[in-house]
N, CA, C and O atoms as CSV, one atom per row, in Angstrom:
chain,resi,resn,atom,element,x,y,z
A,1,UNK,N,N,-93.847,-97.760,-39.082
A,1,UNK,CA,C,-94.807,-98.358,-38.168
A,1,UNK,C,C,-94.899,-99.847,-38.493
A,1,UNK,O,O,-95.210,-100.203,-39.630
A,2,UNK,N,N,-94.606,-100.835,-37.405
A,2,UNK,CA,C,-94.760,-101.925,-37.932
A,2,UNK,C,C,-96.501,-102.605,-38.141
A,2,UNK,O,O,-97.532,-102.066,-37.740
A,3,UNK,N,N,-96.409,-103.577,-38.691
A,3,UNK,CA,C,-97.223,-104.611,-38.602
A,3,UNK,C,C,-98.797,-104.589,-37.516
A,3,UNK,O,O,-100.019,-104.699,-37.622
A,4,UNK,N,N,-97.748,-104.372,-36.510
A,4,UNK,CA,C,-98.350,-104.614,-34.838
A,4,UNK,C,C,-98.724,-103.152,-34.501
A,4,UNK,O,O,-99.630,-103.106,-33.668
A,5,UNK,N,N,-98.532,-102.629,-34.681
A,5,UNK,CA,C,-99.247,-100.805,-34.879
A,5,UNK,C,C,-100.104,-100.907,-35.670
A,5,UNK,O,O,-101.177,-100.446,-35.283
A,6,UNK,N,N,-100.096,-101.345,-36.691
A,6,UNK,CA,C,-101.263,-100.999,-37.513
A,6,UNK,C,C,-102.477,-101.278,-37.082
A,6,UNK,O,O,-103.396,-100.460,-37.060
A,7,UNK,N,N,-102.578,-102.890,-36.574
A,7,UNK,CA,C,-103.436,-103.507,-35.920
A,7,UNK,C,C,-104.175,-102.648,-35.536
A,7,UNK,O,O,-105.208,-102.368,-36.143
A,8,UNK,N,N,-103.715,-101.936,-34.229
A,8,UNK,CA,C,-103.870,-101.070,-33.195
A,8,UNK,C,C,-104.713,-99.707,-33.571
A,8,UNK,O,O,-105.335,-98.982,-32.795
A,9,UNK,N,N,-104.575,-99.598,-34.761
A,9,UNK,CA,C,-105.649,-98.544,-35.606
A,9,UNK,C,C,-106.912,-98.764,-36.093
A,9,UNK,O,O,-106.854,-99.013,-37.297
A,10,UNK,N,N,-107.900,-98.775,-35.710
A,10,UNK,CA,C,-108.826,-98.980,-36.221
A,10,UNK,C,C,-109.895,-97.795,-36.253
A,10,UNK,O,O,-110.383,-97.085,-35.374
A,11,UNK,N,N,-110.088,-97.900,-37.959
A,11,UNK,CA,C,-110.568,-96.605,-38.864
A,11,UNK,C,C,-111.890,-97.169,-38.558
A,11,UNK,O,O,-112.084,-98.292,-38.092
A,12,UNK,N,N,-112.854,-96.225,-38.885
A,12,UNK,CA,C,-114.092,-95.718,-38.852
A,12,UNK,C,C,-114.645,-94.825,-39.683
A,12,UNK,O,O,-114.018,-93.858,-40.117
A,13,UNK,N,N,-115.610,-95.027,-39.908
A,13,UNK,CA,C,-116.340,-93.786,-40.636
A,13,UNK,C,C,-116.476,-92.229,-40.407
A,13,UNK,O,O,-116.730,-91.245,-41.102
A,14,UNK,N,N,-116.240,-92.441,-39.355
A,14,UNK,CA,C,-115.842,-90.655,-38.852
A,14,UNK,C,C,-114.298,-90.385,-40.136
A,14,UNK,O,O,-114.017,-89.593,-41.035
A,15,UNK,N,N,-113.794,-91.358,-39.605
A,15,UNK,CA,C,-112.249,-90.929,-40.148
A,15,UNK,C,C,-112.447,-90.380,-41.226
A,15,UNK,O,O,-111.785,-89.412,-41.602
A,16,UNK,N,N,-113.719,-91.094,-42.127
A,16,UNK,CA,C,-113.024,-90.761,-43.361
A,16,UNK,C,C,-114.160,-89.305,-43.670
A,16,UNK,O,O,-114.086,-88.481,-44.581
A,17,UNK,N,N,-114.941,-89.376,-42.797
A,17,UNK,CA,C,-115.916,-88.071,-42.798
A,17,UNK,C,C,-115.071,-86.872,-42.558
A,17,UNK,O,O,-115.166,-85.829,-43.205
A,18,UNK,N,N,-114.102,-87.124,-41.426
A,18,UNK,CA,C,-113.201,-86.332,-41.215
A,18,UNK,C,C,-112.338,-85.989,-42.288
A,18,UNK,O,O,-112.006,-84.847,-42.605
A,19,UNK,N,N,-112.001,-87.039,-42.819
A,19,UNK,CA,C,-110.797,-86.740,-43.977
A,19,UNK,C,C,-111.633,-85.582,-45.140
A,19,UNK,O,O,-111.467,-84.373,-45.300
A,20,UNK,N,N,-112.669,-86.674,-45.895
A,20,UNK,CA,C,-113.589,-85.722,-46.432
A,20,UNK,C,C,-113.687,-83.878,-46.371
A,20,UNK,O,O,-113.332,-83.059,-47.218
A,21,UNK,N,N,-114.453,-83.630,-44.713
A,21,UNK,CA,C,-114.030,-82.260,-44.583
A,21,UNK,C,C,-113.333,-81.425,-45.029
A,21,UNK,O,O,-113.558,-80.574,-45.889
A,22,UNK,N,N,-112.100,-81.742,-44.212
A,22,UNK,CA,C,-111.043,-81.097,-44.164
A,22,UNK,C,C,-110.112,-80.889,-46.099
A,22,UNK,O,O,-109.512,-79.947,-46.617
A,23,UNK,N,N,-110.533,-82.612,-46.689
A,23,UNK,CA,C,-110.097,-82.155,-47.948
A,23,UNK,C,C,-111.055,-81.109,-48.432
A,23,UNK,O,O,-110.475,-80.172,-48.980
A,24,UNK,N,N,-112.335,-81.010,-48.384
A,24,UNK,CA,C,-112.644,-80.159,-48.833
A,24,UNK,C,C,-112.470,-78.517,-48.566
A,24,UNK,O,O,-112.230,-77.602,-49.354
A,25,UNK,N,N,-112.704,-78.531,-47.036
A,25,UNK,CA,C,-112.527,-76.930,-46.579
A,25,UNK,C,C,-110.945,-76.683,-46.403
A,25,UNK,O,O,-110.416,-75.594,-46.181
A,26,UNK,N,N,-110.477,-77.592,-46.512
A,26,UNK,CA,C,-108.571,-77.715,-46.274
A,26,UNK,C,C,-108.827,-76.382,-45.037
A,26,UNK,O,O,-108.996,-75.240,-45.465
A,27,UNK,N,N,-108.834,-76.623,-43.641
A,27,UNK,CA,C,-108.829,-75.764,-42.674
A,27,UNK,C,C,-109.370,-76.480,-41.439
A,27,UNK,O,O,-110.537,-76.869,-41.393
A,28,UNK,N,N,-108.614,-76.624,-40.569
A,28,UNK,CA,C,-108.508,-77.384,-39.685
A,28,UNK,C,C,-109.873,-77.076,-38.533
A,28,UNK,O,O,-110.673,-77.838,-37.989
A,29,UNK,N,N,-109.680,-75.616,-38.488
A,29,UNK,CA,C,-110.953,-74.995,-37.622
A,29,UNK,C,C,-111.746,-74.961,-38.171
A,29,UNK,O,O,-112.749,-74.948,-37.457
A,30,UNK,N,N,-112.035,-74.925,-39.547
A,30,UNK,CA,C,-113.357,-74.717,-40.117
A,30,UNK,C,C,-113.897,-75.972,-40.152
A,30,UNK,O,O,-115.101,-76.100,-39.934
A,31,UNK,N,N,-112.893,-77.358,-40.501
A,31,UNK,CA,C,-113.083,-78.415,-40.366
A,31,UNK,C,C,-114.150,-78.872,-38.904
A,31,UNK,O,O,-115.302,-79.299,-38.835
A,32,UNK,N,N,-113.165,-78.551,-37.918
A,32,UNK,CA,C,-114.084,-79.124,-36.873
A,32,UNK,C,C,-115.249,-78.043,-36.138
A,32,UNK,O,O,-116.100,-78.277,-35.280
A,33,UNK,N,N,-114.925,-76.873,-36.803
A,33,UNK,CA,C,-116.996,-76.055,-36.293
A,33,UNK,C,C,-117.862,-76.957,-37.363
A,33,UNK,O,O,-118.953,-77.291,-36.900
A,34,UNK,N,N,-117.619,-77.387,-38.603
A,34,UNK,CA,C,-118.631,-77.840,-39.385
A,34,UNK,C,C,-118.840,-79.041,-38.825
A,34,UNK,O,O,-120.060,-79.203,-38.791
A,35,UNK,N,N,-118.324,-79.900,-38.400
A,35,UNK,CA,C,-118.265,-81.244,-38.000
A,35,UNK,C,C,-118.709,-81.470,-36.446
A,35,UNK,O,O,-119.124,-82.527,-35.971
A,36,UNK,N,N,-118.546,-80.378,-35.846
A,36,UNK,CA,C,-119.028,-80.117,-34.407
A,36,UNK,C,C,-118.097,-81.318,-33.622
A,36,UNK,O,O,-118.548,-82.298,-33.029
A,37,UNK,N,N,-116.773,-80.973,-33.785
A,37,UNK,CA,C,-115.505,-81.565,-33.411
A,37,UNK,C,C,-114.276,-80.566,-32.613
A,37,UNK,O,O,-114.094,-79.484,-33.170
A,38,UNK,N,N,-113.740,-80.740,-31.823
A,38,UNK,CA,C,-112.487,-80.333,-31.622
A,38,UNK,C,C,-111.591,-80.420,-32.649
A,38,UNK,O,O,-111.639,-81.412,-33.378
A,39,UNK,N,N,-110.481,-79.247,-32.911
A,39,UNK,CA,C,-109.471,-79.464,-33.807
A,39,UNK,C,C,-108.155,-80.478,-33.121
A,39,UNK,O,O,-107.108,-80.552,-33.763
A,40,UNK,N,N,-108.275,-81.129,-31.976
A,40,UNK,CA,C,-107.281,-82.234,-31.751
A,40,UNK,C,C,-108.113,-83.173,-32.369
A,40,UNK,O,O,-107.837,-83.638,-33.475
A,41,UNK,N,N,-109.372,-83.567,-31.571
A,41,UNK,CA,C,-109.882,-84.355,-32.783
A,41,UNK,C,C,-109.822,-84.500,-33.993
A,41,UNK,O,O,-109.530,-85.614,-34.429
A,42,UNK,N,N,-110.042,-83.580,-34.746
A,42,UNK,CA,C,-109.667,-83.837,-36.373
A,42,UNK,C,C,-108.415,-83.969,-36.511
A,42,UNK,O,O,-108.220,-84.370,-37.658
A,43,UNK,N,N,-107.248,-83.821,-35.839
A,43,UNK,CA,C,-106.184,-83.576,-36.132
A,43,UNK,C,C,-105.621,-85.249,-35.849
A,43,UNK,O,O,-104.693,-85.676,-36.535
A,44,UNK,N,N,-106.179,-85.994,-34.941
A,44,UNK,CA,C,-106.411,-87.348,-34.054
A,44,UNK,C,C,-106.677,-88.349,-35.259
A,44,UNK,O,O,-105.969,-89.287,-35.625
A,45,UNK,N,N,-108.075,-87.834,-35.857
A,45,UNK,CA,C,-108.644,-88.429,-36.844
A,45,UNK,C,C,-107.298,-88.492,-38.359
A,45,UNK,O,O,-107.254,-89.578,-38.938
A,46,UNK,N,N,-106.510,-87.580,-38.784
A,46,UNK,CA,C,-106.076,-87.440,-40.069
A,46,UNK,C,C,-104.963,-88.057,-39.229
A,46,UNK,O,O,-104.833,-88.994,-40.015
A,47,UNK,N,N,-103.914,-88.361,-38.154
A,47,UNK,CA,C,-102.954,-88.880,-38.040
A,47,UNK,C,C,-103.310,-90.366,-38.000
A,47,UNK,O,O,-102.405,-91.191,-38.125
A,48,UNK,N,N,-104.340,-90.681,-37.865
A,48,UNK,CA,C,-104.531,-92.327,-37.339
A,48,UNK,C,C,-104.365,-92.735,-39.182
A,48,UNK,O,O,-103.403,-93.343,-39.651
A,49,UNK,N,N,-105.412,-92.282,-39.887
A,49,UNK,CA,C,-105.081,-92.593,-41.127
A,49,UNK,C,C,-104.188,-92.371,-42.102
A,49,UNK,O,O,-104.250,-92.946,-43.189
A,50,UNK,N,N,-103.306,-91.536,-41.796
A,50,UNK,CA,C,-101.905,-91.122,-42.152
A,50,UNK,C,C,-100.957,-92.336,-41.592
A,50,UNK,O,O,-99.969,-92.640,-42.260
A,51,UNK,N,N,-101.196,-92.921,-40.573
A,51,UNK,CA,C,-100.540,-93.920,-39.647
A,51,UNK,C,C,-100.906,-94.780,-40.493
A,51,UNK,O,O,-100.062,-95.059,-41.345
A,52,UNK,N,N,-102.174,-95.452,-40.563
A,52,UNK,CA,C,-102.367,-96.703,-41.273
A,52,UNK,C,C,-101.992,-96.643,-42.320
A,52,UNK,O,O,-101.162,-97.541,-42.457
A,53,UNK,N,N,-102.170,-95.786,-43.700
A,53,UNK,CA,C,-101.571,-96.081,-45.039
A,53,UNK,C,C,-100.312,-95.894,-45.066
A,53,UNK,O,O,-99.755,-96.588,-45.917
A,54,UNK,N,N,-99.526,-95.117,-44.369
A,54,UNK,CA,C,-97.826,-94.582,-44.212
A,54,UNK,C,C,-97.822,-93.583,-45.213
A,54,UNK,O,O,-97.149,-93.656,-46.241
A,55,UNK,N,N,-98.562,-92.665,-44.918
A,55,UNK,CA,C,-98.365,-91.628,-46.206
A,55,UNK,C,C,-99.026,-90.522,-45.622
A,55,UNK,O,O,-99.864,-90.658,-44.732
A,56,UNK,N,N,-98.453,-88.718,-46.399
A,56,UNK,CA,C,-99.187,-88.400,-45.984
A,56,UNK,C,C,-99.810,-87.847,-46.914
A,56,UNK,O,O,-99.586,-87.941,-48.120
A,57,UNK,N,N,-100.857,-87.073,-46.220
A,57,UNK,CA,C,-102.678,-87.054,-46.910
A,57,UNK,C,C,-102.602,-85.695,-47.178
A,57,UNK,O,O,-103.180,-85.263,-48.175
A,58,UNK,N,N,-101.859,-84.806,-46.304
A,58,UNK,CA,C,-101.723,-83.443,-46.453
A,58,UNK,C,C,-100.490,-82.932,-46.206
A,58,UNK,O,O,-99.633,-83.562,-45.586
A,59,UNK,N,N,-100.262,-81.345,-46.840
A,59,UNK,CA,C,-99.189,-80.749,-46.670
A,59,UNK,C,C,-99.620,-79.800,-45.912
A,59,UNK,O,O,-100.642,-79.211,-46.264
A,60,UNK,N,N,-98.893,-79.388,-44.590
A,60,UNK,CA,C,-99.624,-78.278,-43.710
A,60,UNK,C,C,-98.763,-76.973,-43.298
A,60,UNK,O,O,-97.730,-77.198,-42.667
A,61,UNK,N,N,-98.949,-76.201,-43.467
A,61,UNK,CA,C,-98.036,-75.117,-43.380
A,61,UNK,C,C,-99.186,-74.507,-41.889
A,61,UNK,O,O,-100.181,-75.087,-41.455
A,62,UNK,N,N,-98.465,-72.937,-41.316
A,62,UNK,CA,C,-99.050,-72.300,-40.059
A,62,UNK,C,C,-101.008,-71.605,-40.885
A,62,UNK,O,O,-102.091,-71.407,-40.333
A,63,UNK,N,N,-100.560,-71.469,-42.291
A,63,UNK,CA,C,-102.185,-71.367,-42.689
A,63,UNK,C,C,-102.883,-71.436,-43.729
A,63,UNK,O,O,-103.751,-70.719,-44.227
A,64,UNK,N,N,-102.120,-72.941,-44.155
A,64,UNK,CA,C,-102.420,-73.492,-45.328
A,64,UNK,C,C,-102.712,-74.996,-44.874
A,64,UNK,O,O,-101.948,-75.422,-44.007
A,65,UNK,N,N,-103.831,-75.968,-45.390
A,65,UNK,CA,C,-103.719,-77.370,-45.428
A,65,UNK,C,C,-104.078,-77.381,-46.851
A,65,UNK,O,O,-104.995,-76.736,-47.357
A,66,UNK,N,N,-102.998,-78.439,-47.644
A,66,UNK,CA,C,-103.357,-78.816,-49.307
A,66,UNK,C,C,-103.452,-80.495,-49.138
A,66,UNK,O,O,-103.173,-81.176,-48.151
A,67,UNK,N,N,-103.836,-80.818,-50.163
A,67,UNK,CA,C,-104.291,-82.455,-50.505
A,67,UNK,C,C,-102.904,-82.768,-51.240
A,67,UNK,O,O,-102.527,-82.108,-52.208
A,68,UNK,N,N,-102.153,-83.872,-50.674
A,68,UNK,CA,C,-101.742,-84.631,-50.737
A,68,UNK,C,C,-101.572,-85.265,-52.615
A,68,UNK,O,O,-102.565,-84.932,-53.262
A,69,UNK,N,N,-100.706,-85.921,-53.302
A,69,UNK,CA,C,-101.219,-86.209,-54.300
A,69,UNK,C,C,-101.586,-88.004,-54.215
A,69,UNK,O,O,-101.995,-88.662,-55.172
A,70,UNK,N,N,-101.331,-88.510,-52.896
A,70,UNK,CA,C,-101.808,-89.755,-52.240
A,70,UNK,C,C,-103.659,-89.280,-52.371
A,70,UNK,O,O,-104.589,-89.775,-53.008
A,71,UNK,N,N,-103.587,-88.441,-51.697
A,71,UNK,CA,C,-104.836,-88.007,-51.121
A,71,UNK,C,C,-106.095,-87.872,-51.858
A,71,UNK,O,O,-107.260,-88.204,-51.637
A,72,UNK,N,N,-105.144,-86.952,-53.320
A,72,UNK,CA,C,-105.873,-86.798,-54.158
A,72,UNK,C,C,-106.194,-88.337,-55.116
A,72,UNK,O,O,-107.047,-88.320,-56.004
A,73,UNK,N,N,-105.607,-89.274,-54.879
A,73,UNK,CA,C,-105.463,-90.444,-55.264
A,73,UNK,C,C,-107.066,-91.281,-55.133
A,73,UNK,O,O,-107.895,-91.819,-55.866
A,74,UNK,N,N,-106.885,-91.032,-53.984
A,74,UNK,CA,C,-108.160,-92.098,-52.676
A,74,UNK,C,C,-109.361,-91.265,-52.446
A,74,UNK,O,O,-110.502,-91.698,-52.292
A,75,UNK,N,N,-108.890,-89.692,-52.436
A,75,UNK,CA,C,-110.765,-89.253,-52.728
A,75,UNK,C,C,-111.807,-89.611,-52.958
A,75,UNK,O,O,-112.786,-89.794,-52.235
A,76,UNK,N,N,-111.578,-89.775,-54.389
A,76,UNK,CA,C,-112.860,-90.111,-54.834
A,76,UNK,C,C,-113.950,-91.189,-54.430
A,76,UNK,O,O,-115.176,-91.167,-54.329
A,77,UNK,N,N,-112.905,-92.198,-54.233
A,77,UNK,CA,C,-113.341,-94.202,-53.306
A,77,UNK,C,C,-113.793,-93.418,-52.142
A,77,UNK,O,O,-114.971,-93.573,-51.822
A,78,UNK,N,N,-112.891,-92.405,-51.280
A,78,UNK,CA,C,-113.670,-92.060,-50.044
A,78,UNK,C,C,-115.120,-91.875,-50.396
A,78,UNK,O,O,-116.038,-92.635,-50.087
A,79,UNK,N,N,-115.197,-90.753,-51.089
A,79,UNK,CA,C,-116.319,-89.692,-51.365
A,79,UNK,C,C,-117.761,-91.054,-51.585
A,79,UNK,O,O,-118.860,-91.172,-51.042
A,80,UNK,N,N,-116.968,-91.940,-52.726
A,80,UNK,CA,C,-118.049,-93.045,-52.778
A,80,UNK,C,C,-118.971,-93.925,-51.958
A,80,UNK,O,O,-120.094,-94.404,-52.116
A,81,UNK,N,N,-117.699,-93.945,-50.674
A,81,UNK,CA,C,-117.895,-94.644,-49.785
A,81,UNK,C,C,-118.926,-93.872,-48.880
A,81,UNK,O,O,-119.654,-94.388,-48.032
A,82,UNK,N,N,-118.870,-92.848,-49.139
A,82,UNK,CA,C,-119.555,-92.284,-47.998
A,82,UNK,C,C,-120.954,-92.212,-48.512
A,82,UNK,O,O,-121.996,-92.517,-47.931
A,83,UNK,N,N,-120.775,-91.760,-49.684
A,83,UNK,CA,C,-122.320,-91.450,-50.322
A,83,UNK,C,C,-122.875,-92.884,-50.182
A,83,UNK,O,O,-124.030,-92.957,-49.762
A,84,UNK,N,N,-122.216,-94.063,-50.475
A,84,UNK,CA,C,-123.435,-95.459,-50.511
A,84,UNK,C,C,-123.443,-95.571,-48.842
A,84,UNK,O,O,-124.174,-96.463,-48.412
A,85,UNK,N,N,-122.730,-94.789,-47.861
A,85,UNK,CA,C,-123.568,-95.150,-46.379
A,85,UNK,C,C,-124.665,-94.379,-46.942
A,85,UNK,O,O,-125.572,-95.099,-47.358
A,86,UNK,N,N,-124.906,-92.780,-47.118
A,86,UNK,CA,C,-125.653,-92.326,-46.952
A,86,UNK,C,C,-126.654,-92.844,-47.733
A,86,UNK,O,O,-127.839,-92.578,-47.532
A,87,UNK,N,N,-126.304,-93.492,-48.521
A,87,UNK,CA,C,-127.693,-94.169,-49.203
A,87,UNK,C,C,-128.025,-95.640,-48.627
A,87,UNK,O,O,-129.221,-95.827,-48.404
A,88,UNK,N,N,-127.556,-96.215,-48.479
A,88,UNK,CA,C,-128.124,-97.156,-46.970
A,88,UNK,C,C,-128.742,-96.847,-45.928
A,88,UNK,O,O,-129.641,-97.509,-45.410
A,89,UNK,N,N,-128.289,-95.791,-45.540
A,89,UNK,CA,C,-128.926,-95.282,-44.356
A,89,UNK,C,C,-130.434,-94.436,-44.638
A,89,UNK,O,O,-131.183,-94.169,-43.699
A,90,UNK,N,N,-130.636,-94.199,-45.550
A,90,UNK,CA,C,-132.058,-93.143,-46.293
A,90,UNK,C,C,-132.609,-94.746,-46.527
A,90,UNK,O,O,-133.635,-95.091,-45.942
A,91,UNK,N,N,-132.046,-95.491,-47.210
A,91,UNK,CA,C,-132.927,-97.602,-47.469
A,91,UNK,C,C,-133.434,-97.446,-45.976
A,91,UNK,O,O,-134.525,-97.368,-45.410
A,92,UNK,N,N,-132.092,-97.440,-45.620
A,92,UNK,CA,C,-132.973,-98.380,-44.078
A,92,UNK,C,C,-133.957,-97.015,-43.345
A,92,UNK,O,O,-134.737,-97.342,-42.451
A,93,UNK,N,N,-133.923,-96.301,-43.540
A,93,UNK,CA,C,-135.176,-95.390,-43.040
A,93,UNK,C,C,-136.366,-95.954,-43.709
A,93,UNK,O,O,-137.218,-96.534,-43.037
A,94,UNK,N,N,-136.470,-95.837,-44.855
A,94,UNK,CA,C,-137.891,-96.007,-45.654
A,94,UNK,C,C,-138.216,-97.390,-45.704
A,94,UNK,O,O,-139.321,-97.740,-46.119
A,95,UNK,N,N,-137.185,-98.385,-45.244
A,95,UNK,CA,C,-137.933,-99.677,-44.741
A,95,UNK,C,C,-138.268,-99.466,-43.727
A,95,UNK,O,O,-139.485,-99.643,-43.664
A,96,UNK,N,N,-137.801,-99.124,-42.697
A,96,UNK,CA,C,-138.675,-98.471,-41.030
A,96,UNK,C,C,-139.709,-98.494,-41.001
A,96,UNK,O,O,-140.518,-99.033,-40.246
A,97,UNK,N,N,-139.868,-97.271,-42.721
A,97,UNK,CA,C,-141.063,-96.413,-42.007
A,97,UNK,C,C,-142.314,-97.476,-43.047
A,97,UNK,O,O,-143.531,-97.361,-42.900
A,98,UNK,N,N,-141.654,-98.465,-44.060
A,98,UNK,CA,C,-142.645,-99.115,-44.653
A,98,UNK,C,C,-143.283,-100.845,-43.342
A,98,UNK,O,O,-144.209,-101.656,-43.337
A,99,UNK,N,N,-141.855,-100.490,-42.350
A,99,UNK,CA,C,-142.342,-101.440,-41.763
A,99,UNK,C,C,-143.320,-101.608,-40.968
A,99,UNK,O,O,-143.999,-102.630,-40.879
A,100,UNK,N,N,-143.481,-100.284,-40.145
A,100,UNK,CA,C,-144.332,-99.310,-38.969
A,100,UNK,C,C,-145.936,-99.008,-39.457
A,100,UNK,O,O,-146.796,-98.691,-38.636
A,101,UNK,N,N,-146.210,-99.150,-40.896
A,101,UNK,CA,C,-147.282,-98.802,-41.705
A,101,UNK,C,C,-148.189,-99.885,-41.279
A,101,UNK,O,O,-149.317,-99.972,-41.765
């Protein structure tokens, strides 16, 4: 993929919520009932970021998905990443609600 593709990708926080999931439940359907997603969607979501790094994230057989040893690489930074939204996002509630007082 060149240069000029990559551009053309632009990740989001779903993505990596998505990625998240699925590493965890490794299951594509279970992935998207928990996520309240279509499985093209999730499937949409793990190729775009498979696209952008050039690697892949998983090994997928007809009823198996495993983690990647890329995958298993970048976890954890995901996992981080996600937890300090979620802790931004609980800040900016309780300033709201200290603002509204």
């Amino acid at each position: 993929m060149t240069d000029r593709n990559l551009d053309q990708i632009k990740l989001t926080n779903m993505h990596y919520k998505v990625l998240d999931k699925l590493a965890s439940v490794q299951n594509f359907r279970r992935s998207a009932k928990e996520l309240n997603l279509s499985i093209s969607v999730i499937s949409k979501y793990i190729k775009d970021l498979e696209a952008f790094y050039q690697v892949p994230l998983f090994y997928r057989t007809t009823r198996q998905v495993t983690l990647t040893d890329e995958l298993k690489r970048i976890l954890p930074r995901v996992r981080e990443i996600l937890a300090l939204e979620s802790e931004i996002k609980n800040d900016g509630s309780v300033l709201l609600c200290l603002n509204s007082v």
